[in-house]
N, C-alpha and C positions, 0 to 999 in steps of 0.2 A: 642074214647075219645074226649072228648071236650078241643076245645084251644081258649081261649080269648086272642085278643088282643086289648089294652087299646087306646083306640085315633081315629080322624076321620079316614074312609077308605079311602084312599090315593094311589097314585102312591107308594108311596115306601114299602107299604107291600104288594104289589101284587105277587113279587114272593116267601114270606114265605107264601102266604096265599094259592100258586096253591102246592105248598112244600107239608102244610102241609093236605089240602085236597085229597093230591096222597097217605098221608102215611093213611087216614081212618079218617081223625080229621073232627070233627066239628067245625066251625071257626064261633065264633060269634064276633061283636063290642061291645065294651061299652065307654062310655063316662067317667067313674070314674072306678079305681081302686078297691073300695068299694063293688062292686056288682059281684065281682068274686067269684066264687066258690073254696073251697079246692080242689075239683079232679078236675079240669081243670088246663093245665099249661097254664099260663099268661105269655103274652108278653108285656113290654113295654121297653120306652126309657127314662124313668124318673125315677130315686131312690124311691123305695116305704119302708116305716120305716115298715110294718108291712105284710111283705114276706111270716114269718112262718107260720101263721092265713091262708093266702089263697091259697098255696099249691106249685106249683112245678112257680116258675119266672124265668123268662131268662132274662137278662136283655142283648136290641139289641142295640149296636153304629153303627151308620152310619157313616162309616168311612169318607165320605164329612166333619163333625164336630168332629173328632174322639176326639183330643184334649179337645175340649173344654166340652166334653160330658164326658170325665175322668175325668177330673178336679172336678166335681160335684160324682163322684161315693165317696169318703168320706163317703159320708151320711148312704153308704150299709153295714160298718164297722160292726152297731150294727145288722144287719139279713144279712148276705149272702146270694147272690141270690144262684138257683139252678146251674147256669150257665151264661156264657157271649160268645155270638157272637158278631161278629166283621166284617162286611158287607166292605172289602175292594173293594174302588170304581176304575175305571179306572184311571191309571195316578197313584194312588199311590206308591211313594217310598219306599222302603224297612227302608231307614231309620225312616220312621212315624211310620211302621209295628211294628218294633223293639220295639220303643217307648214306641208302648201303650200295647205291651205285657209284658213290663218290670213292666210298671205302674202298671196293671191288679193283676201282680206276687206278686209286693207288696201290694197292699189292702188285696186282697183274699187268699195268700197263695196255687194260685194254676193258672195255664197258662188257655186262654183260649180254650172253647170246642172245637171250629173248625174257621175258617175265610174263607170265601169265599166271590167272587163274587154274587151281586143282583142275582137274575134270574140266578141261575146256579141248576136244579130240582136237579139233583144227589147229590149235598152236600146239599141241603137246606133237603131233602129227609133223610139221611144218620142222619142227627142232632136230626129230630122228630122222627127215629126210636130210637133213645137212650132215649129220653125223653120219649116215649110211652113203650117200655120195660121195662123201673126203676121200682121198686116200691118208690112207693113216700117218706118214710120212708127216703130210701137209695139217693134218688135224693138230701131229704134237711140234710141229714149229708154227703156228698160229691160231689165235683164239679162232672161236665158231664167230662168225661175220653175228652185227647186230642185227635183229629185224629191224628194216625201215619202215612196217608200219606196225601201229600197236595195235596187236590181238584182239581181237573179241574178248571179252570176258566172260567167267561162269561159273558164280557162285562155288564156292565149296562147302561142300557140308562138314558143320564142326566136329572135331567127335568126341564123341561121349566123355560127362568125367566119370570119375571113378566112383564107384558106387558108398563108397567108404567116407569119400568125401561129402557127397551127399548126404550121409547119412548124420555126419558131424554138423553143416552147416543148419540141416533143419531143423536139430536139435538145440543148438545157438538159437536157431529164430524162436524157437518154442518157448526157449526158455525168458530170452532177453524180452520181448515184444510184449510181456504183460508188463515189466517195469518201465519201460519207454511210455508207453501207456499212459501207468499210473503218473509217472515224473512230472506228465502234459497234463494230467488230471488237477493235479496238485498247484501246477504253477496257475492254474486257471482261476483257481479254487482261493489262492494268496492274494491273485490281482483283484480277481472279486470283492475280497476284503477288505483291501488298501482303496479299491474307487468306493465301494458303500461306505467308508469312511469320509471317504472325502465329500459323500452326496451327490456321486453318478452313478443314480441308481439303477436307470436304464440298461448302460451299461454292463453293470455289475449282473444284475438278474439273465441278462445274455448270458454271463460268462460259468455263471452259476449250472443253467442250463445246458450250455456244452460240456462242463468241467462232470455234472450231475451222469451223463451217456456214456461219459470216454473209462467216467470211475468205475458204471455196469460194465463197462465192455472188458477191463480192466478185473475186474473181481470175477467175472467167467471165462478170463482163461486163465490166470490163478487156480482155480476149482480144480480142474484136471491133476495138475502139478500139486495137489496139497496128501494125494494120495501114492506119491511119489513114495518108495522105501528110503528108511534112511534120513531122508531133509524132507519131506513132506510135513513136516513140523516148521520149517521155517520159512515155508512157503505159503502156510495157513497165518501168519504172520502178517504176513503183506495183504492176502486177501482181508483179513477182517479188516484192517486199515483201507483199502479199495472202499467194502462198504461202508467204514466211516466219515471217507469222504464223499459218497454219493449221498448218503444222509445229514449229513453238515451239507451239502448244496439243498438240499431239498429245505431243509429248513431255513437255509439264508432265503428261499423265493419265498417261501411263506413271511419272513422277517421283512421283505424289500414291500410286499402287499401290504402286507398292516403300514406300512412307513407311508407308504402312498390315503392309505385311508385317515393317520393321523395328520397329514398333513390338512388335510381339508377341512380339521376341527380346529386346525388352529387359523387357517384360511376363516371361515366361518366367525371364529371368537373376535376374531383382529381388522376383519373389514365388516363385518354385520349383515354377513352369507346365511340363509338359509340351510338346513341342512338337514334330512333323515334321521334323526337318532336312532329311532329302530334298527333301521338298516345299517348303522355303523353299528351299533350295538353290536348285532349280529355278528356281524364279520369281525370284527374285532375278536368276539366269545371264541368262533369256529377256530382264529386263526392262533389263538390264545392254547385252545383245544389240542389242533394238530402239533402245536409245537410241545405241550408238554406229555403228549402219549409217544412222539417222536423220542423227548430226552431220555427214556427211560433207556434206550437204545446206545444212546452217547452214554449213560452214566456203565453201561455193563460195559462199554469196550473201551473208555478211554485210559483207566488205567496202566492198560498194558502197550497205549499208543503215545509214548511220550515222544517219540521222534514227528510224529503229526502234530501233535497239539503244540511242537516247540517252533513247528512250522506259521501255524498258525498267531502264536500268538496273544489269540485271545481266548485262547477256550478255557482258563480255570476262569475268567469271571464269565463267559456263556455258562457254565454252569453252576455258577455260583445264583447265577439268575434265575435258574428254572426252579429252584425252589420258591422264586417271589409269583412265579407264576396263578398258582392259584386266588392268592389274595386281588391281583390284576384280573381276571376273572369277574369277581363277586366285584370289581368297582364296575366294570364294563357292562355289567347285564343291571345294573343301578344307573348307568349314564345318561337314557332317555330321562328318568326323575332327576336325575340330580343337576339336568342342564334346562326343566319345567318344560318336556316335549308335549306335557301333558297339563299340567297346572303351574303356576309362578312357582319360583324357588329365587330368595333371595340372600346373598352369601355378605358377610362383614370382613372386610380384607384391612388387617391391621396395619400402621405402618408404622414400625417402632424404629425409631431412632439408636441404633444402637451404640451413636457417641453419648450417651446417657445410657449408661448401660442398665439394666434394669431384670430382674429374675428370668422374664420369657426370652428377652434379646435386647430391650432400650425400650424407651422412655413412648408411651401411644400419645403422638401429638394430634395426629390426624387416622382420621377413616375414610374409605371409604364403601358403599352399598352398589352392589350389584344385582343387575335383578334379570332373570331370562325368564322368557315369554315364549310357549310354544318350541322351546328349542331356541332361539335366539336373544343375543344379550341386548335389552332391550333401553335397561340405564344404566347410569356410569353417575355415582353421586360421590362429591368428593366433601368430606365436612371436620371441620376443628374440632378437637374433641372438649374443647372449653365451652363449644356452644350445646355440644351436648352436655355436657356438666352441669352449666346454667341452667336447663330445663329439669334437671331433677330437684324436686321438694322433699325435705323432709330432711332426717338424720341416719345416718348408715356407719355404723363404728368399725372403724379401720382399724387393719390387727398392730398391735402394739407396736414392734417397729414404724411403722408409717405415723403412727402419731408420735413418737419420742423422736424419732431423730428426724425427720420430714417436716414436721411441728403443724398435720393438720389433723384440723380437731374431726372432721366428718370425711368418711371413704367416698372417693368421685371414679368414675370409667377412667380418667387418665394413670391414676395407682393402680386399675381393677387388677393386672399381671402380675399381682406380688407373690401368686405362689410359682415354686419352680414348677411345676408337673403342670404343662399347658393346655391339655381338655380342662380339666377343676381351672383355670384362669379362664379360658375361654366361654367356658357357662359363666363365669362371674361379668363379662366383658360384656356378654349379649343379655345377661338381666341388666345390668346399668343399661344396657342400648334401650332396652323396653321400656324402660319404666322414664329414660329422658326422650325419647320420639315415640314411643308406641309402634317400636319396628319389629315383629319377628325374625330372625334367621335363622337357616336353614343349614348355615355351617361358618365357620371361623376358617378365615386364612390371617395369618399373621407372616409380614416379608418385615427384611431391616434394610441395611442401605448395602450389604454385600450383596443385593439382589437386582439392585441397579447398576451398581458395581459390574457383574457379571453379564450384566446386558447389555453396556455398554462396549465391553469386551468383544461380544460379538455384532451390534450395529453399528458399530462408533459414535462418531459424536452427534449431539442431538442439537439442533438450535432452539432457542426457548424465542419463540417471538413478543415484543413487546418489551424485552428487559436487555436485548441483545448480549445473549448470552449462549456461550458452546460448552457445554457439557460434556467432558474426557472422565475416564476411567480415573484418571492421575487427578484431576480437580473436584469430582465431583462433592468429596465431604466439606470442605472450605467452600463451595459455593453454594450448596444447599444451605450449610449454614449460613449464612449471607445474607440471603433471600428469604428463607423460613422464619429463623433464629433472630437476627439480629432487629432488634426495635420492636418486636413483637410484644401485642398484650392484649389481651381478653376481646374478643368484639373485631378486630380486623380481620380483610380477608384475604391481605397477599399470602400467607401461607397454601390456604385452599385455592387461589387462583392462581399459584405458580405451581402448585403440586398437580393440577389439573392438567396443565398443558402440557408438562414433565409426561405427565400417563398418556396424552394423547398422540407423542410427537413416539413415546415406546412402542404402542400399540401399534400404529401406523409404519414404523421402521419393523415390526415382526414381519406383516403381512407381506412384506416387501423384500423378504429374504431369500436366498435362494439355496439349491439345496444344499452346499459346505456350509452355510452359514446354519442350515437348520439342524445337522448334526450336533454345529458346537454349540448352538441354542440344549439340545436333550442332553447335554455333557455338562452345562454348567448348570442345568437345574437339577439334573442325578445330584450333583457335590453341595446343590445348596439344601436339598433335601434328605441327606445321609448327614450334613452337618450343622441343619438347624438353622440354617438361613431360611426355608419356608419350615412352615408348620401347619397342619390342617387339622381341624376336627370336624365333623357333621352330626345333626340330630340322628340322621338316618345309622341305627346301630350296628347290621350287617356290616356297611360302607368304612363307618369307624373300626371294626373292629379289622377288616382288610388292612386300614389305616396303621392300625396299631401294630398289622405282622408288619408291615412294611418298614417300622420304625420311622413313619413320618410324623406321628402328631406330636414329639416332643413330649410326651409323659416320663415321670420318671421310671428307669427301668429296674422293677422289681421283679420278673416273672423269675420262674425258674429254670432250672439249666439241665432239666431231666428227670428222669426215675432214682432216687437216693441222691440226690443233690441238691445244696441252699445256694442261692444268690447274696452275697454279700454288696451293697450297693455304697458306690462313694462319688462324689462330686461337690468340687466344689460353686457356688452359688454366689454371684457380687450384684450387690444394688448400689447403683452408686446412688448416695441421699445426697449430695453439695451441691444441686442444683445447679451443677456445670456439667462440662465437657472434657473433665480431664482424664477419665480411663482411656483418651486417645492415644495420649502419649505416657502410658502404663504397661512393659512387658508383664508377661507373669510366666511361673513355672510352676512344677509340681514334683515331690517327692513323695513317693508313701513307702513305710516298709510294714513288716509283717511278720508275729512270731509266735508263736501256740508252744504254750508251757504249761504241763499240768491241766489240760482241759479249758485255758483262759488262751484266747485268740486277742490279741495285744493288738493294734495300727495305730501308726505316727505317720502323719500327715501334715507336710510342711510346705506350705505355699508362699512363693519367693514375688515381693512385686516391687516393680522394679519402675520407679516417677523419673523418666527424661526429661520432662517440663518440654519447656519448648513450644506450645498450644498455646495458641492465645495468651491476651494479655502478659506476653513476656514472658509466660511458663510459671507466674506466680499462684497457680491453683491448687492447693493441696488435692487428691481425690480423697473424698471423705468414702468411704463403702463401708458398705452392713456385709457383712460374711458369712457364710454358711455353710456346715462341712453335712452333708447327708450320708446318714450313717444305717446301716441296720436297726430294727426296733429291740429295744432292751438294751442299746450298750450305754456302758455308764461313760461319758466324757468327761474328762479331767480337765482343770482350767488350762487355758489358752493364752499363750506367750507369743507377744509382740518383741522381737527386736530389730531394731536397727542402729546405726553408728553412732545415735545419739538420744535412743531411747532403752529401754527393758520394762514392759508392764506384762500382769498376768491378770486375768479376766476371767471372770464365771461367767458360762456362755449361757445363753440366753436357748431353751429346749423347749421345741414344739413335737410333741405327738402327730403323726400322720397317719394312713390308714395303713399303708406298709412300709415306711421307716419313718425314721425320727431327724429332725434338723437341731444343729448346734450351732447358733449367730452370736454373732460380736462385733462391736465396730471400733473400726481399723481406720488410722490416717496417718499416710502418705505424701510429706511435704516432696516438692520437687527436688528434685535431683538424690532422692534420697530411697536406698532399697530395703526393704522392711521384709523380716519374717514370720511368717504367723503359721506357729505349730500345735494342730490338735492332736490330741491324743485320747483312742480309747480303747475300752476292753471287753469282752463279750463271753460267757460260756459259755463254749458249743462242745459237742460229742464231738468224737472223730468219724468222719467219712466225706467226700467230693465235696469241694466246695467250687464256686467261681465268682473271681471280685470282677465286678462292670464298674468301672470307670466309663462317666458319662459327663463330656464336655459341656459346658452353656451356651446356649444360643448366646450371638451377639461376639461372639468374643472371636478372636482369630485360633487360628491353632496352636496346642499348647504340649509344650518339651515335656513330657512324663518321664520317671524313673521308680519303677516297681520291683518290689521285692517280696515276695513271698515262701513260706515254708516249702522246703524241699525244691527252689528254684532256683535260675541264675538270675542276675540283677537283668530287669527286661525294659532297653531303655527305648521309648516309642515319640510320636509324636500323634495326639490328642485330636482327632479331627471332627470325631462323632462318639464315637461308643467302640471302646476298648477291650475285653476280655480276655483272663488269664486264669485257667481252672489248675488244681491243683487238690492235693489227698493231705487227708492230715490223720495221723496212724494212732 
């Protein structure tokens, strides 16, 4: 018999076509429907309206489209075909199967002939025997019988896509797959950031290190695409970002190391560990090393990576840091001496009261002496400083304020902080220490009570045993004073014996920290040491002078601000002399403006303080304060005007020469509830070219509203935390 089937010779009729050639068929092509003969059965895949005219039709679905090729059989409603095959391809589901045999059942009123696999000779065979046995008659008044069993199956081979298509999707892949990449890189790279924040640092350095491989992998197949015509430009975009962030991972491992080695010196300071200092040293130096040869790398690409660094977060202060680098350096290769790995080193740690506010930070009631041995802290001496005072002989004449408004006739260690600039206080602090115990030291730390403050913040409360007493961040200034303060006089020792156990119950809560809490331990002493709640100096002058770029030691800051540029310096300076406690409940503020006329550079400087009362005894304490505006050397200051709602005085200030500026004091008082202004004014001739005014807050004091104005600026209104700066040109 002869079989036509309708359409180009193709791959997918090749196994009806070897089928139907094994059952004895003659298999020709045609191009149209049209040209079939009645005795031949017709194959096709398309609905044909006039079936009955040209003899026995099978109509074939390719089960690849089965769906969509049912959808269309409607049209067979008016001529049923002779039969329906159904060429189920690999992969197909039973539930598709189901489907289109249900479909089928409904048009036709009868299931289909058989379903097999492409290329399976046995069933493809088994179908054109029933077609070639019919007579034709019987073919087109009933469907072809089902098979009652199911075929063998036999794979079909898929075929090919089109080459065009390929050629698009690899180029998607080429393209997309460094950015999927990066995306993974980057989110690796954020979480990393948010756990080493939090103090899982384990963690965090895993992520570092996958985030560190996926960014290489990431930034070489970038490469390719960067010599792309056309956008190879914005494709070199992405890479140098790729290597910015495999270098920002590399350097957070190196960041997560050092964290692990500092932890163990404070492990070491806190429970009285042993400890290599060389070999910290070292690693510390190396790690110090890698990271600032690495920044050089971050400073050349970040500019142009703002979409990273906004990811990140934190990257303008990481780079704002790598410049402290060095100075951390020159302390770290000093570390073994400066902790006595090798000989004693003994340090004097101030503890100034700064509810008695005083030039450095508050009032030195107490000290205490620390001394390490071989590397270890070996005493913890806590002493009054009245009993230090007592052991000095002789007469030591206190600078005129301390004897005028203080009213003592001879200078003691507890005044020794009268000047602002805290190295020159601290050498005066350790000659009183000498010459009242015969102690040398080897460096000043001066802390106030934000420093407890702060640390309480992150151990919480401390219990003082013996006094039953819990110490909060919220109570602690009302209860020290309590304890210290009240009933206190010469010769007793509950000060030094409740201050001792206060240090013991601290030290014991660090060691005991874990790592979230050791992160917010290096966050609150970054802010106490940028704002003058610690302050350091050392003999050792390298060490110091690291100190000094660091802006730790509280000196005043007169350097300069460059090549053809003056530092103009101002701050103001309060000692409270009233022998209380009342700058507790004293806001203050600060205005200063600025104006260059004719070669004379003018500032007014108006400092607003503001007595809530409320402190103690009912809020009846006036604050008595000595005031001091620090000025450039050579300007002349005009007298100084006190007002408030019930007063108006003006006052010749009182001018001390210093090595690099000049101070202007006067004293000011403060009744409660009452806010007083006190305006200095002065004037300077300076040439025209770059100046920069430093505003530099006081130790001791909390932060303070500024509002600055300078030539050729806009009004710049900040808040006072440490050290301020605002450069500007005068023509």
């Amino acid at each position: 018999m002869k079989a036509v089937i309708v359409g180009q010779d193709s791959p997918f009729w090749e196994p009806m076509v070897r089928a139907l050639r094994s059952a004895k068929f003659t298999v020709e092509f045609e191009d149209t429907v049209t040209a079939v003969h009645q005795s031949a059965i017709t194959f096709v895949t398309e609905p044909v309206n006039n079936s009955k005219e040209l003899g026995q039709v099978v109509l074939v679905i390719p089960f690849v489209s089965a769906v969509e090729q049912l959808r269309k059989v409607d049209s067979f409603t008016k001529s049923t075909p002779s039969g329906v095959v159904i060429y189920r391809g690999e992969g197909t589901t039973e539930y598709l199967a189901v489907q289109c045999k249900q479909i089928i059942t409904s048009l036709f009123g009868f299931s289909p002939a058989s379903e097999f696999y492409l290329g399976a000779p046995v069933v493809s065979q088994s179908i054109t025997q029933q077609v070639k046995h019919a007579q034709p008659e019987s073919l087109k008044a009933s469907p072809i019988p089902a098979a009652k069993t199911r075929p063998r199956r036999i794979t079909l081979k898929r075929p090919r896509i089109a080459p065009l298509i390929s050629v698009v999707l690899m180029l998607i892949t080429i393209v997309s797959l460094p950015f999927v990449v990066l995306a993974v890189s980057t989110g690796f790279t954020y979480t990393s950031v948010k756990l080493a924040s939090r103090g899982d640092y384990k963690t965090s350095k895993t992520l570092m290190k996958i985030s560190s491989h996926t960014s290489s992998l990431a930034t070489s197949l970038f490469l390719p695409l960067t010599h792309v015509p056309l956008v190879g430009k914005e494709f070199s975009y992405f890479h140098d970002i790729s290597a910015l962030v495999k270098k920002t991972n590399q350097l957070g491992i190196v960041g997560v190391d050092t964290v692990k080695v500092l932890r163990s010196i404070v492990t070491s300071l806190t429970q009285y560990q042993p400890l290599s200092w060389n070999n910290v040293s070292e690693q510390l130096s190396l790690s110090l090393s890698l990271v600032y040869r690495d920044s050089a790398f971050l400073r050349a690409q970040a500019d142009s990576m703002f979409t990273y660094s906004h990811v990140l977060g934190t990257y303008s202060s990481l780079v704002d840091s790598l410049d402290d680098i060095p100075s951390f350096q020159a302390i770290v290769r000093h570390l073994p001496e400066l902790v006595g790995a090798n000989t004693k080193a003994t340090y004097l740690v101030l503890f100034q009261n700064n509810m008695e506010l005083r030039p450095t930070g508050g009032f030195i009631g107490s000290f205490a002496l620390l001394t390490f041995d071989h590397g270890k802290l070996v005493s913890r001496e806590i002493h009054d400083v009245y009993d230090a005072d007592g052991m000095i002989s002789g007469y030591v004449e206190p600078p005129e304020p301390i004897r005028k408004y203080l009213g003592e006739a001879s200078w003691h260690m507890r005044d020794a902080n009268w000047d602002p600039d805290f190295p020159t206080s601290a050498r005066r602090v350790s000659w009183f220490l000498e010459k009242a115990m015969d102690r040398k030291v080897d460096g000043v730390v001066a802390i106030d009570l934000s420093v407890l403050q702060s640390l309480l913040n992150v151990t919480g409360p401390l219990t003082i045993e013996g006094y039953n007493d819990t110490i909060t961040s919220e109570n602690m200034y009302e209860l020290i004073q309590k304890r210290v303060e009240d009933n206190f006089f010469p010769g007793t020792i509950q000060k030094k014996t409740y201050l001792a156990q206060t240090l013991e119950q601290v030290l014991g809560k660090l060691g005991e920290l874990d790592s979230s809490k050791q992160v917010m331990l290096v966050r609150e002493f970054g802010n106490l040491l940028s704002e003058g709640g610690i302050q350091l100096w050392f003999e050792n002058d390298t060490v110091e002078q690291s100190i000094k770029d660091l802006q730790w030691d509280g000196r005043v800051r007169t350097d300069g601000c460059g090549t053809n540029c003056e530092t103009i310096i101002q701050s103001i300076n309060e000692a409270n002399v009233g022998v209380n406690k009342a700058n507790v409940a004293v806001d203050r503020s600060i205005s200063s403006h600025y104006s260059y006329v004719n070669g004379i550079l003018k500032g007014e400087v108006v400092l607003t303080l503001t007595h809530k009362g409320g402190y103690r005894n009912n809020g009846n304490e006036s604050y008595k304060v000595y005031t001091r505006l620090l000025t450039p050397l050579g300007a002349e200051v005009d007298n100084v005007r006190i007002e408030s709602v019930d007063e108006f005085s003006v006052l010749s200030p009182e001018i001390k020469q210093r090595e690099a500026h000049q101070e202007a004091g006067v004293l000011v008082t403060v009744a409660p509830g009452i806010s007083s202004k006190v305006t200095f004014v002065w004037d300077k001739e300076i040439a025209a070219g770059a100046y920069q005014i430093v505003w530099q807050k006081q130790s001791g004091i909390a932060p303070v509203n500024l509002t600055l104005t300078a030539p050729g600026k806009d009004v710049y209104n900040t808040t006072l935390r440490g050290i301020e700066r605002l450069e500007f040109t005068l023509p």
